[in-house]
C-alpha positions as CSV (number, residue, x, y, z in Angstrom):
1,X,-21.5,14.8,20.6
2,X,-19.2,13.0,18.3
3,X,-16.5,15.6,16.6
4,X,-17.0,16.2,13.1
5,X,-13.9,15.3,11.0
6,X,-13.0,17.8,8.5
7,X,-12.5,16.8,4.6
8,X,-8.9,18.3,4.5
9,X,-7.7,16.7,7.5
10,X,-9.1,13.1,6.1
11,X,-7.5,13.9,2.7
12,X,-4.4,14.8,3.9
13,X,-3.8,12.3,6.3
14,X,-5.0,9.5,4.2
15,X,-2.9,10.4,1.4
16,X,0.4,10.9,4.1
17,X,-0.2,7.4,4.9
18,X,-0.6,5.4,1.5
19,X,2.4,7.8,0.1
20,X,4.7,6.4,3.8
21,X,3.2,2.5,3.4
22,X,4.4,2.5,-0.5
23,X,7.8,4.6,0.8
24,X,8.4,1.4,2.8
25,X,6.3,-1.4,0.9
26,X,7.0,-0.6,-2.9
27,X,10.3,1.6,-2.5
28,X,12.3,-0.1,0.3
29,X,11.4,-3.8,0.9
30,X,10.8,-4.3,-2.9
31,X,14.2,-2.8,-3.5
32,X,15.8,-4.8,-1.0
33,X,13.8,-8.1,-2.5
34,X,14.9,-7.1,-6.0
35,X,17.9,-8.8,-6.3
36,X,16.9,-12.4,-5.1
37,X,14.3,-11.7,-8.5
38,X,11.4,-9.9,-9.5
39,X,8.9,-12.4,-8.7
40,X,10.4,-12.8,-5.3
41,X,10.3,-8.9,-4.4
42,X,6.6,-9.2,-6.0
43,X,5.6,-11.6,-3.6
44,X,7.6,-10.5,-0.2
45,X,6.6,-7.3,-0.4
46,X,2.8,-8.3,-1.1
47,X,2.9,-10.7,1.7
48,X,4.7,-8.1,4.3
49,X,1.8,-5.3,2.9
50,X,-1.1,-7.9,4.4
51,X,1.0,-9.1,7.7
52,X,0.8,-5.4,8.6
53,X,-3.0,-4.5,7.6
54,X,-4.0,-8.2,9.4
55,X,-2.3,-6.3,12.6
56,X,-4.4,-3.6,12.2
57,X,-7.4,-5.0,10.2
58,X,-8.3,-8.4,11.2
59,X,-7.8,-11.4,9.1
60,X,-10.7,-11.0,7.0
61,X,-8.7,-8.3,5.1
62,X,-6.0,-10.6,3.7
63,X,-7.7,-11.3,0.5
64,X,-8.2,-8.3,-0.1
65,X,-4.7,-6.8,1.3
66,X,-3.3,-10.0,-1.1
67,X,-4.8,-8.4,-4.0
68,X,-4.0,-4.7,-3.7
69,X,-0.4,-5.4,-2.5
70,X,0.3,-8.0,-5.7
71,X,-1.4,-4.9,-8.1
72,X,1.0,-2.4,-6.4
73,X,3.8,-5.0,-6.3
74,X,3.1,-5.9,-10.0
75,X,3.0,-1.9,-10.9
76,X,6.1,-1.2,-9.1
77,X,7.8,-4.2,-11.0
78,X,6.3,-3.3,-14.7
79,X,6.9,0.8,-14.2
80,X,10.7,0.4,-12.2
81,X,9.6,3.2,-9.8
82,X,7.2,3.4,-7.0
83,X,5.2,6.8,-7.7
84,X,2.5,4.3,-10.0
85,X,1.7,2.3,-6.8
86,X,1.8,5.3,-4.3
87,X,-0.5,7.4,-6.7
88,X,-2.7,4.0,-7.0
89,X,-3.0,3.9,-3.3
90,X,-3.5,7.3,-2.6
91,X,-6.4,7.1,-5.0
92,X,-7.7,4.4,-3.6
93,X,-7.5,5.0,0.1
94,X,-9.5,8.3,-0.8
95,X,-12.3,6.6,-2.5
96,X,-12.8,5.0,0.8
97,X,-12.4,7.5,2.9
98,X,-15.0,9.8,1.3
């Protein structure tokens, strides 16, 4: 018999992993891309956020990996911090996950 997974442990982990991916995505490789430009750091870290997901995903996630790592991209950009995209992922990863 499959093992039931509990709420908590779903909520907790999924959050733990959209707060680390936007650490690394949002915080780090935007920040490191930010000095070649905005735009640039926009669209490296966009385009690093899908290579990972098609590694775990598939390719028929890249569209939609394109999308959500341009509107996390864009809110890191517009807000100057990365909270906006990690609280935008978090949210989102749990509206999939439940």
């Amino acid at each position: 018999m499959p093992r039931r997974v509990r709420p908590a442990f779903l909520i907790v982990t999924n959050t733990l992993a959209a707060v680390a991916e936007e650490a690394w995505f949002r915080r780090l490789c935007f920040g490191l891309l930010a000095p070649a430009g905005t735009g640039f750091a926009v669209v490296g870290s966009t385009v690093l956020f899908a290579a990972v997901h098609v590694s775990i995903y598939g390719y028929w996630v890249l569209p939609l990996d394109l999308a959500a790592g341009l509107l996390l991209a864009w809110q890191r950009s517009v807000t100057g911090s990365w909270a906006a995209p990690a609280i935008t992922h978090v949210v989102a990863n749990l509206l999939i996950a439940l």
